[in-house]
C-alpha positions in Angstrom: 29.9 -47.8 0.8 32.0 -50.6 -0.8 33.5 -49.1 -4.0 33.4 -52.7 -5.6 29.5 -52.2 -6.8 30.7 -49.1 -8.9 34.0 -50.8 -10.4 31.6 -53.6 -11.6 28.6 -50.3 -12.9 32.2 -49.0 -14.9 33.1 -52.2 -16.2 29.6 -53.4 -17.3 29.2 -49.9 -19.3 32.5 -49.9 -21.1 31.6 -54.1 -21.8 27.8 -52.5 -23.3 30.0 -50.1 -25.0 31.7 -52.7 -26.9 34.8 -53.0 -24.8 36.8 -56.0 -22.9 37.5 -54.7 -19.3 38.7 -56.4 -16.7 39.5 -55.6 -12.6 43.6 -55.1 -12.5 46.4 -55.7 -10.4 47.0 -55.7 -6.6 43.1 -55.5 -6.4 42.8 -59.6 -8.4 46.0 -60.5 -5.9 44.1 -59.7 -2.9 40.8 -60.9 -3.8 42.2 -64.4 -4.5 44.2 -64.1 -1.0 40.8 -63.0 0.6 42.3 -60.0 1.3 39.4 -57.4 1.0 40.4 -53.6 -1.1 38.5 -51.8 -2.3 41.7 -50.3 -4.4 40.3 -51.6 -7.5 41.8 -50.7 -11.1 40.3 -51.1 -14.2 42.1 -52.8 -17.5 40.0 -51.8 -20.9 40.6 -52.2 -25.0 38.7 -48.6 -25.0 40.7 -45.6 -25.5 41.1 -42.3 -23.1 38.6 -40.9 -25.6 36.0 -43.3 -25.1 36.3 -44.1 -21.3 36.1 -40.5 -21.5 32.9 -40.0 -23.8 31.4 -42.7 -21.7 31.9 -41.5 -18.3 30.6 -37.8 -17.4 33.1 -37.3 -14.3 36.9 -38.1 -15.7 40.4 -36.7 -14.5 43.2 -37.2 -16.6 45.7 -37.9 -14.7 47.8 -39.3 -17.3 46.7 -39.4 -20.3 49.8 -39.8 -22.7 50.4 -43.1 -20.8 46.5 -44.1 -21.9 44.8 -43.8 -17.8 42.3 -41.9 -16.7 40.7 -41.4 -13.5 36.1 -42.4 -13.7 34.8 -40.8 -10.8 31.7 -43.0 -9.7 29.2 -41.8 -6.7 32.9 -40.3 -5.0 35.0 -43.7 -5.9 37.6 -42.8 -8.0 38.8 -45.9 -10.0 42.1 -45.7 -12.5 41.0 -47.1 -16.1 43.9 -47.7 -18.2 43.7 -49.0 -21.8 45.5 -52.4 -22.2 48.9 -51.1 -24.2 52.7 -52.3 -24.5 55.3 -49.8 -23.5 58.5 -49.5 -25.6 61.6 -47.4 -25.4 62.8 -46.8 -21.7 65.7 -44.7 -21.3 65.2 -43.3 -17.8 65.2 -46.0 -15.9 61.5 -44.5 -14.9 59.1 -44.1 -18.5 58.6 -45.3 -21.7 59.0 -42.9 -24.3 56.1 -44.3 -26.3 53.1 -46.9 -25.8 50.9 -48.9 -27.9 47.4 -50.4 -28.1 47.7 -53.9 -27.2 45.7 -57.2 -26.4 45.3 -58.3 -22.6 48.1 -60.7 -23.1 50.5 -58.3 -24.4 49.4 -56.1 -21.5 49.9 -58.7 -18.8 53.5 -58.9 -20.4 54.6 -55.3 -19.5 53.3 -55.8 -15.7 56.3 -56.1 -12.6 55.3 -59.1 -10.5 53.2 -62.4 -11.5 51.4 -61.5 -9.0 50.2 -58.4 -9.6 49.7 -59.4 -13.6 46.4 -61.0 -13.5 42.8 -59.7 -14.6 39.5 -60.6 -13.2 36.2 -60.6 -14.9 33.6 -59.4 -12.1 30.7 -60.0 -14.9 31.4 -63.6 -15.3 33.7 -63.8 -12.1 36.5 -65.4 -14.3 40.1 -65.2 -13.7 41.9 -64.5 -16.5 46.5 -65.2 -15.9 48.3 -65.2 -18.5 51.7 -64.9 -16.1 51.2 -68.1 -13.9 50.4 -65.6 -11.2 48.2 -67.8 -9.2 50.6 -70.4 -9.2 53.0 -67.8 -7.8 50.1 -66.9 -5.3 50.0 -70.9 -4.1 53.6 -71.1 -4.3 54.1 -67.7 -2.2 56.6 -66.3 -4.3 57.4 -62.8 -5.7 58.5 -63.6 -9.2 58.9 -60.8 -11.8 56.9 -61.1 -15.2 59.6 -62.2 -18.0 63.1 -61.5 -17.4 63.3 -59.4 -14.4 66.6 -57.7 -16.0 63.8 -56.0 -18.9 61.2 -55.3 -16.0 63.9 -53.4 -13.9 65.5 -51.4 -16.5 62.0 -50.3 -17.2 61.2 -48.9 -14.1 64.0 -49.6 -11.5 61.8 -48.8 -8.3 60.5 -51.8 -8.9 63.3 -53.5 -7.2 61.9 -51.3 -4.0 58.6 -52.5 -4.7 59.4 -56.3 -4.8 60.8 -56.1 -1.2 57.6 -54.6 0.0 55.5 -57.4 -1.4 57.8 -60.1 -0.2 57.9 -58.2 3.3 53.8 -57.7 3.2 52.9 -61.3 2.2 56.1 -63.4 3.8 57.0 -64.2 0.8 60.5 -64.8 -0.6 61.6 -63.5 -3.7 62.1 -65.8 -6.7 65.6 -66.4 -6.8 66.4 -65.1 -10.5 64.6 -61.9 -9.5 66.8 -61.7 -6.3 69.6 -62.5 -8.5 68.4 -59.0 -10.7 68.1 -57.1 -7.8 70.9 -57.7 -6.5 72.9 -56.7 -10.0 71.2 -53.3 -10.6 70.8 -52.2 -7.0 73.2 -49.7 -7.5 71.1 -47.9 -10.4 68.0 -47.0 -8.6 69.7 -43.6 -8.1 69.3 -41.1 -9.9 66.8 -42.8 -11.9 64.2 -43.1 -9.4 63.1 -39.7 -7.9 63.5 -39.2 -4.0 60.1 -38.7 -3.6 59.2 -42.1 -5.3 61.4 -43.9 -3.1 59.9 -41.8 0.1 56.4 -43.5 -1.3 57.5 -46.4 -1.5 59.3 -46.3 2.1 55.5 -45.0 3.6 53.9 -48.0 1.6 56.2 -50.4 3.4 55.8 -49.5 6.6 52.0 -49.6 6.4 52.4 -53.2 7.0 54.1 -55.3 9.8 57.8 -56.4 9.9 58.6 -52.8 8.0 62.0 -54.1 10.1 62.3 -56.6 8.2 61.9 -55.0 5.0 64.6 -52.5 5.9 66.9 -55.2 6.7 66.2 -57.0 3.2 66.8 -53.8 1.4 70.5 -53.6 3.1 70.8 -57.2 2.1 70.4 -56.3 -1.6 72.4 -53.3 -1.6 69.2 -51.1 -2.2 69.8 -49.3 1.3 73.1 -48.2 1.2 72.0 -47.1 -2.5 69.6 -44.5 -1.0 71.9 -44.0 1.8 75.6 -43.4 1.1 76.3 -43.3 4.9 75.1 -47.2 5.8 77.6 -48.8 3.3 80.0 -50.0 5.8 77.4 -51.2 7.9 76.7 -55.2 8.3 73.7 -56.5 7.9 73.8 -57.7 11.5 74.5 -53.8 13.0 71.2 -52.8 11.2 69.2 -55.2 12.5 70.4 -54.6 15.9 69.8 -50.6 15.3 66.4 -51.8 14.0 65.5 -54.2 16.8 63.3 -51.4 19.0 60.4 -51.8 15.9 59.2 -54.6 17.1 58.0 -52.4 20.4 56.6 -49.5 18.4 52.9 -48.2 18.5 51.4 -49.1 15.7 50.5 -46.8 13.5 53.7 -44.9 13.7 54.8 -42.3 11.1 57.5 -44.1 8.8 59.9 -41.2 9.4 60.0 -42.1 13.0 61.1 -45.9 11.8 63.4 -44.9 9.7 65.1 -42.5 12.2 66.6 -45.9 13.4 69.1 -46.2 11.5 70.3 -42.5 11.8 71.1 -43.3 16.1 73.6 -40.0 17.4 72.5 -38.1 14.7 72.9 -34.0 15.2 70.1 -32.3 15.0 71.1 -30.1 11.8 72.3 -33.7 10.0 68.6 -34.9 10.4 67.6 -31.5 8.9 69.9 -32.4 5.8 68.2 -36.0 5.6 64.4 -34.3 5.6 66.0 -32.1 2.7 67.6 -35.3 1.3 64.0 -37.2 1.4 62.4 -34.3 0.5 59.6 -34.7 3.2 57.0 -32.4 4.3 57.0 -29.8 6.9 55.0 -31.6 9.2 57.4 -34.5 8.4 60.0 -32.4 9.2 58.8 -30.6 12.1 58.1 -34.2 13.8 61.4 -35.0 13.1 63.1 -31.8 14.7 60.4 -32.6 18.0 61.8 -36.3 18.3 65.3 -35.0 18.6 64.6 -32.0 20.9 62.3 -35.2 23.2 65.1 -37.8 22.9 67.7 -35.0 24.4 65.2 -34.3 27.4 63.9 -37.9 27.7 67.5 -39.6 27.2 68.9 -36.9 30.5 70.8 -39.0 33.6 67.9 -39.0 36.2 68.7 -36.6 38.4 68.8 -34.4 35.5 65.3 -35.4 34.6 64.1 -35.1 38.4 65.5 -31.3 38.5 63.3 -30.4 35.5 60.8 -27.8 36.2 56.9 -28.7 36.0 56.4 -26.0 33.3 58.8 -28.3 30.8 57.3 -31.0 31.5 53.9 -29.3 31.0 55.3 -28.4 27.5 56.4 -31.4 26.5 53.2 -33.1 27.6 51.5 -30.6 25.6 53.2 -31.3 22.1 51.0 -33.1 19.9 53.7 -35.8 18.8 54.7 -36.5 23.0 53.0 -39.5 23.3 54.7 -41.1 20.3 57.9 -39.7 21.5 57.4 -41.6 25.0 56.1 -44.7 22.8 59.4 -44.4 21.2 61.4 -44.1 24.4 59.9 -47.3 25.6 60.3 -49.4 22.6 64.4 -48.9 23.8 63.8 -50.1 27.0 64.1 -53.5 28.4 61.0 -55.2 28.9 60.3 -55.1 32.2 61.0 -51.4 32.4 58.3 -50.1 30.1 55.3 -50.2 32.0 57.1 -48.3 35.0 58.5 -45.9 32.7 55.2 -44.6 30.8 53.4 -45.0 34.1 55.4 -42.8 35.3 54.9 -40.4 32.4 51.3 -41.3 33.0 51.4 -39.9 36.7 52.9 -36.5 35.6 50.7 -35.8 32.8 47.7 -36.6 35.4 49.3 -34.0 38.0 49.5 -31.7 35.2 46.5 -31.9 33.4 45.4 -28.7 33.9 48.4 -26.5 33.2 48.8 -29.0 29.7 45.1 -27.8 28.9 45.6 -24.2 29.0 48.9 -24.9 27.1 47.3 -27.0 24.3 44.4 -24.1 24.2 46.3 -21.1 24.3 44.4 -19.7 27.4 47.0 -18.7 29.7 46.1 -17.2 33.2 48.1 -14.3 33.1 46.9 -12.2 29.2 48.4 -9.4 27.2 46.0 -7.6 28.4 46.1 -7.9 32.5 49.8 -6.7 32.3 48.9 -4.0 29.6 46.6 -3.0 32.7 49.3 -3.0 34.9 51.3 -0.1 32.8 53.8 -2.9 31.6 54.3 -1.7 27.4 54.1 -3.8 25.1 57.8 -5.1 24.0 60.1 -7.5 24.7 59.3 -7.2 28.9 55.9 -7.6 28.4 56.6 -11.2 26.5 59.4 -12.3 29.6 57.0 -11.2 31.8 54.1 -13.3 29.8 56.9 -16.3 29.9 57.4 -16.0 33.5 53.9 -15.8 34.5 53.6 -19.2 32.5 56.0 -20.9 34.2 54.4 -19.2 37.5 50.8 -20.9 37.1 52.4 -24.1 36.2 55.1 -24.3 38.2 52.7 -23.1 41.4 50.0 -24.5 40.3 48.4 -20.9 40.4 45.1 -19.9 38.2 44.2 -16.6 39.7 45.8 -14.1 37.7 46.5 -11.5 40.0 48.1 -13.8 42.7 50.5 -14.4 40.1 51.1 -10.3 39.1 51.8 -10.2 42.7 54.6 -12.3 42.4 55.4 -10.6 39.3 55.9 -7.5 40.6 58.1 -8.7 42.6 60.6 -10.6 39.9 63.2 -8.6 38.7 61.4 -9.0 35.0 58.9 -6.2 36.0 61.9 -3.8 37.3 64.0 -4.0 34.0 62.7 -1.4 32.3 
């Protein structure tokens, strides 16, 4: 169900309560772009205390900085209490806040933009930041002087790139100016795993490209990454030309994998590290190296590869992407033959990939346990073989495959 019922039941009980409250942010941006979110945040005079009091189901997820999570029928919708923020040091955080009027609130905001308030009782628009102009205009403009709003919180020089790259919007040419200057200081400010967000937010919408190739432009890149500094502008965009074939959809680690091209395998381990990405980040990561390697091979490499690897590689959750992948590097008139062909194999086969993806293999533990194989390591190499065997053969009677067994060298070794 639409969350925006229960923002408006939480706004028009802290309003009965005696508060102003207002919708927030990106959600009064995309409502006057006819965007539809239901991402909705909630602006209010009342204190942590009293949204609290008022609301039976809070989480306070941050509490010192006056927000609060009201939980409303399984909507979760951040209220913060309007306040003015003094004192950064860390290029991150204020080191105290105050209550403050709507006005003053607007003030402390990043973009114009994202600085307006909404009134879904009397469905009034309330800018004190010229934001809608900036809306009809199609600018991203930062609130005051964009020196003050980057020393504040410096990942906001990430963040106006995302919006410029989201909307097709240029950035306002004293902000760009800003960037530009303090580019060099989002690090070590900014956490890693802020600027990995922010990354995954980017590349949620289209032309994440784009927004890659804007970031090199304004130094931010080479910022995060020491090893693109000598790079042009132009030899990034030609290492991210293949984007515009991707699937959509695709994880932003894959994308950003670009600009790493002929990179070992334990280098791309350091760069996980370095981002500070999951496992199944990583473990994707470590799979589209090991599929480039087999996928990348001369062709009569690739033609001498045994069924069973194929089978394997067909198998792996992530190989569809990976072929996806492959494609987007190929010219255009060579992609359809190319996952067709993919397409043919996987068909041929389908049912060795099934018992692979299930974990039902034809030949058990237990069939050569019966056979007086021990378990150990030739009871595995024989399990491996016998794999590769039903594959391979295309064999799914288990004892026509011990009969071949018996006569490998694998079942003599002992």
């Amino acid at each position: 169900m639409p969350a925006r019922p229960f923002a408006i039941n939480v706004v028009k009980r802290l309003v009965e309560a005696g508060h102003t409250a207002y919708f927030a942010g990106g959600w009064v941006r995309d409502y006057l772009m006819q965007h539809p979110s239901d991402d909705i945040d909630i602006a209010t005079s009342a204190s942590v205390e009293e949204v609290q009091t008022l609301f039976p189901k809070t989480i306070p997820v941050g509490v010192s900085f006056g927000i609060v999570i009201v939980v409303e029928e399984g909507h979760h919708f951040e209220v913060a209490t309007f306040r003015k923020e003094r004192g950064y040091v860390d290029g991150r955080r204020p080191t105290s806040i105050e209550p403050a009027s709507p006005v003053e609130d607007a003030q402390r905001r990043d973009f114009t933009i994202n600085g307006m308030f909404w009134d879904p009782i009397q469905e009034k628009l309330y800018d004190y930041v010229d934001g809608e102009k900036d809306l009809r205009r199609g600018i991203v403009r930062a609130i005051g002087n964009p020196h003050e709003r980057f020393a504040e919180d410096r990942l906001r020089m990430m963040r106006a790139v995302r919006y410029s790259t989201r909307f097709n919007f240029p950035i306002e040419a004293a902000t760009l100016q800003a960037i530009q200057l303090h580019a060099a200081n989002l690090l070590p400010a900014v956490a890693m795993e802020r600027v990995w967000q922010e990354f995954k937010k980017m590349s949620q919408f289209a032309h994440f490209d784009r927004g890659l190739i804007t970031l090199h432009h304004l130094h931010l890149l080479p910022t995060i990454f020491p090893s693109l500094k000598a790079l042009s502008t132009e030899e990034i965009t030609t290492r991210l030309r293949p984007l515009a074939a991707y699937p959509k959809g695709a994880p932003t680690i894959a994308e950003l994998l670009e600009l790493f091209p002929g990179t070992s395998l334990d280098d791309l381990i350091g760069l996980c590290d370095y981002l500070k990405l999951s496992r199944e980040e990583r473990d994707l990561v470590v799979f589209l190296h090991r599929a480039k390697q087999m996928l990348w091979m001369p062709q009569g490499w690739r033609d001498n590869l045994e069924k069973i690897e194929w089978a394997q590689f067909y198998a792996e959750p992530h190989s569809q992407l990976a072929l996806a992948i492959f494609a987007a590097h190929l010219p255009l008139e060579k992609r359809t033959d190319f996952l067709d062909e993919h397409q043919n194999r996987r068909t041929r086969l389908a049912q060795g990939i099934a018992r692979l993806q299930a974990k039902t293999p034809v030949v058990r533990a237990e069939h050569l346990l019966k056979e007086g194989i021990p378990p150990g390591k030739q009871l595995g190499a024989l399990l491996k073989e016998a794999e590769r065997l039903s594959v391979n053969e295309d064999l799914d009677d288990p004892q026509a495959i011990i009969l071949i067994l018996k006569k490998s060298p694998i079942w003599h070794s002992r």
